[in-house]
N, C-alpha and C positions, 0 to 999 in steps of 0.2 A: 857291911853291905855285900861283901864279895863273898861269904860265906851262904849270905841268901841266895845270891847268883849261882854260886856251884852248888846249892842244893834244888833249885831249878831246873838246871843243866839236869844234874843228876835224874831227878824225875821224870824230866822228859824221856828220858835213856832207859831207866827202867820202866816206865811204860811201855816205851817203842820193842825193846825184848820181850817182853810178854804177849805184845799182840803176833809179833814175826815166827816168836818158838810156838805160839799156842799151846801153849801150858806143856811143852817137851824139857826135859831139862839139860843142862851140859854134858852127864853122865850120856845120853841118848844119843848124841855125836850126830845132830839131823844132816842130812845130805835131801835136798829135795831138788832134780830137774826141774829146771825150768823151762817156757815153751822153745825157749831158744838151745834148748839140749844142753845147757852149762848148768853144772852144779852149784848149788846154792848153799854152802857151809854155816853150820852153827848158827847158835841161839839167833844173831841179827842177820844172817839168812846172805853170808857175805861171799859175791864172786873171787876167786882166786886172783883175778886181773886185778878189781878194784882192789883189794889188798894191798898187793903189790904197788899199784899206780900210786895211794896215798900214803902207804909209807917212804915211798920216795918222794913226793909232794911236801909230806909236813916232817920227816926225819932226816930228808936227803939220803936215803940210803938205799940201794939194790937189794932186794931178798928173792931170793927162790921160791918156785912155787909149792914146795914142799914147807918152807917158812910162811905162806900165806896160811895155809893151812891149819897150821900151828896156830897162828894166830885166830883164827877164823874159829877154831875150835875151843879157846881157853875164854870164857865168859867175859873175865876181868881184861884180856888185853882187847878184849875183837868190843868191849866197853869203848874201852878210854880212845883207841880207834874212831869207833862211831861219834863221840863228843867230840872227840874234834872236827871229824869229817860236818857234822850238823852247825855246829857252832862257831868253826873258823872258815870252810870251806864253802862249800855249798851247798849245805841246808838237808834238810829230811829228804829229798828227791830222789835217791837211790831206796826207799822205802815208802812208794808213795802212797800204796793202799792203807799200810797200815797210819802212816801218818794224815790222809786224809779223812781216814775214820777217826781218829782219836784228836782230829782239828791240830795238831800239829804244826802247819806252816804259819798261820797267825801267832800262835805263842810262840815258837822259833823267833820271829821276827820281835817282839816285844823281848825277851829274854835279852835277844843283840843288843838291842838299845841301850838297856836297863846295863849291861856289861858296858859301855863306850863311857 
């Protein structure tokens, strides 16, 4: 059963990338402004703060904003990042268009369950 579960997880996550990058891929290193004039990094479209804030949150550790970056840019970690951020933390919300359109917050919430 848990193996269904983190292939759930999973799915949700590569969905949720594919609608954020709009078919751009990691090699393309997106940077897109957002209306509030802060850069939006990589495939899941991630702020350099929220970076930082959740890997001190769920790693307990400080990183530099030049490590957010990093992170922000490499598919696989700014991944395993966002699954946790969705699945332990709080949920699709830092991604809400895309997860609105792709209904999202209901199966978040069933996935959780299914995981307890």
């Amino acid at each position: 059963m848990l193996l269904k579960i983190e292939a759930l997880k999973d799915d949700v996550v590569g969905r949720l990338i594919k609608c954020e990058s709009e078919g751009h891929s990691e090699a393309d290193g997106i940077i897109v402004f957002d209306v509030n004039r802060v850069p939006s990094i990589g495939q899941f479209q991630f702020q350099r703060k929220t970076v930082q804030h959740y890997v001190r949150e769920i790693e307990g550790r400080a990183i530099t904003g030049k490590e957010a970056i990093e992170i922000a840019l490499d598919t696989e970690r700014a991944a395993g990042l966002a699954k946790k951020i969705i699945f332990e933390k709080d949920g699709t919300r830092h991604w809400h268009n895309c997860a609105t359109k792709l209904g999202l917050y209901r199966e978040v919430k069933l996935i959780q369950k299914l995981a307890k």
